[in-house]
C-alpha positions as CSV (number, residue, x, y, z in Angstrom):
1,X,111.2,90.2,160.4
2,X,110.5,92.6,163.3
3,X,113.9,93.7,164.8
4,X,114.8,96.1,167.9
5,X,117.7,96.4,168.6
6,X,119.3,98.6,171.4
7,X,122.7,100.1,171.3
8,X,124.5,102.3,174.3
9,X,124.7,100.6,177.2
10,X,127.9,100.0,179.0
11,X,129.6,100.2,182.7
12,X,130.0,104.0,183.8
13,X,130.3,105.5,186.7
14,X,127.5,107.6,189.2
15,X,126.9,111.1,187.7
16,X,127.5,110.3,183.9
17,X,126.0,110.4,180.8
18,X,124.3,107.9,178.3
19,X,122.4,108.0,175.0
20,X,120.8,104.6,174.3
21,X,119.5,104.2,171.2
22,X,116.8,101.4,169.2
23,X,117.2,101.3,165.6
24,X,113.9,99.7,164.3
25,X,113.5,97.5,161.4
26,X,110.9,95.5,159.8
27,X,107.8,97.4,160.7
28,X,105.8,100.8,159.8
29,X,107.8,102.8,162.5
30,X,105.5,105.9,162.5
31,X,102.8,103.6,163.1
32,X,103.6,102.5,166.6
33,X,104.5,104.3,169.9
34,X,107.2,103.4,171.7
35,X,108.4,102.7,175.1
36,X,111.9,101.8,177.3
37,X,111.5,99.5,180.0
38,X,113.9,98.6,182.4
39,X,114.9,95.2,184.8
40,X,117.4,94.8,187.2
41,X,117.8,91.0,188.9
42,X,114.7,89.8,190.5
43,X,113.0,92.7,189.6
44,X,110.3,93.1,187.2
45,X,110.1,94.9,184.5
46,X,109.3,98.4,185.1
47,X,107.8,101.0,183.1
48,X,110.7,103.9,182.1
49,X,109.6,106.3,179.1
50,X,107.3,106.8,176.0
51,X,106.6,108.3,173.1
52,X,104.2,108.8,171.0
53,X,104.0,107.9,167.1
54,X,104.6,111.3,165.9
55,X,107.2,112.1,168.5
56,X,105.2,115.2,170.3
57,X,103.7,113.3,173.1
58,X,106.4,112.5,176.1
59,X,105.6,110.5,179.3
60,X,108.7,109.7,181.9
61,X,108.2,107.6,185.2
62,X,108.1,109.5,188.2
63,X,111.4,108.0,189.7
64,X,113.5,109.0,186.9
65,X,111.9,112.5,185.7
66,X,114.6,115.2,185.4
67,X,117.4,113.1,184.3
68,X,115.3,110.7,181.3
69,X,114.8,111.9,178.2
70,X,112.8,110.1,175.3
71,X,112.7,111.1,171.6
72,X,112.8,109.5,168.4
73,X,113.6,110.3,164.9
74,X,111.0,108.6,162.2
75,X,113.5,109.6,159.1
76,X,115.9,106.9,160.9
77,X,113.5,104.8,162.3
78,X,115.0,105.0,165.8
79,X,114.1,106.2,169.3
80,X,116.6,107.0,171.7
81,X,116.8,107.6,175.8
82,X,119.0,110.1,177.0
83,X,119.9,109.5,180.9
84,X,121.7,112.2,182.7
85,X,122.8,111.8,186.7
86,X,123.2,107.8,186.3
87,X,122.7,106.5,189.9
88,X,123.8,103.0,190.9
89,X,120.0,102.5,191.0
90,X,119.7,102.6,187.5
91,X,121.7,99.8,187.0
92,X,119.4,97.4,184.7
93,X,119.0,95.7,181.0
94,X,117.4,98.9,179.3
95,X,114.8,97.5,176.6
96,X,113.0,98.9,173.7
97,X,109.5,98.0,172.3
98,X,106.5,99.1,169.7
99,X,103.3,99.4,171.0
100,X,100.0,99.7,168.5
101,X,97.8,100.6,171.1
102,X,96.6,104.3,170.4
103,X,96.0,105.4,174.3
104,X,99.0,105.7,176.1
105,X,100.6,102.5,178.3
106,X,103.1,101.9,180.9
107,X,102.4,98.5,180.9
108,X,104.9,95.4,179.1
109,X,101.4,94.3,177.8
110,X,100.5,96.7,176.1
111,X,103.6,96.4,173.9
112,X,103.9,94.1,170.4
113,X,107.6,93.9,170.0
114,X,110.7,94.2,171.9
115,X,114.5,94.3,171.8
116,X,116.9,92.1,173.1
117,X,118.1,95.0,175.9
118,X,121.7,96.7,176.6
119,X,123.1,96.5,179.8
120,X,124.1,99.5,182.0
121,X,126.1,99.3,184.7
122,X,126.5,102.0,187.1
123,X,129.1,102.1,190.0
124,X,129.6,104.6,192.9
């Protein structure tokens, strides 16, 4: 019943804009933090922003701070990631996912449910 499910992604070039966005269904959305991950091929999965359940806690990894931007909207039961700057580097499946752990994690683990991811592409 649990559904994430990412919109935004898409092929763009090096110094452009994107707004992905997770609209969230079949869960207590204010009750769960939540977090955007990132792979590229044969990477793992890295660790990009969170959020906190009421919105007013932020964290952003330290190789994307500057041009990430994490919020969410609990009316609309959606969190969004707003990436400025878009560097081939950030080419990757962008994921979603809920986490009911209270304390703060960067870690896939520590997160219940996830999207199906949204590709961005970025060429120089």
């Amino acid at each position: 019943q649990v559904q994430l499910v990412e919109s935004g992604g898409g092929l763009v070039q090096a110094g452009a804009s994107l707004r992905l966005s997770c609209a969230a269904s079949g869960l207590m959305f204010s009750g769960y933090a939540m977090g955007w991950f990132r792979q590229a091929p044969g990477t793992e999965r890295a660790f990009v922003a969170y959020i906190s359940r009421s919105g007013g806690s932020t964290y952003v990894a330290d190789s994307v701070k500057g041009r990430f931007t994490i919020s969410r909207d609990n009316a609309k039961n959606t969190v969004s990631l707003q990436i400025d700057d878009l560097k081939p580097e950030d080419t990757a499946i962008y994921y979603c996912a809920a986490s009911s752990i209270i304390q703060r994690t960067t870690s896939p683990r520590g997160y219940d449910y996830w999207g199906q991811g949204t590709q961005v592409t970025v060429s120089s």
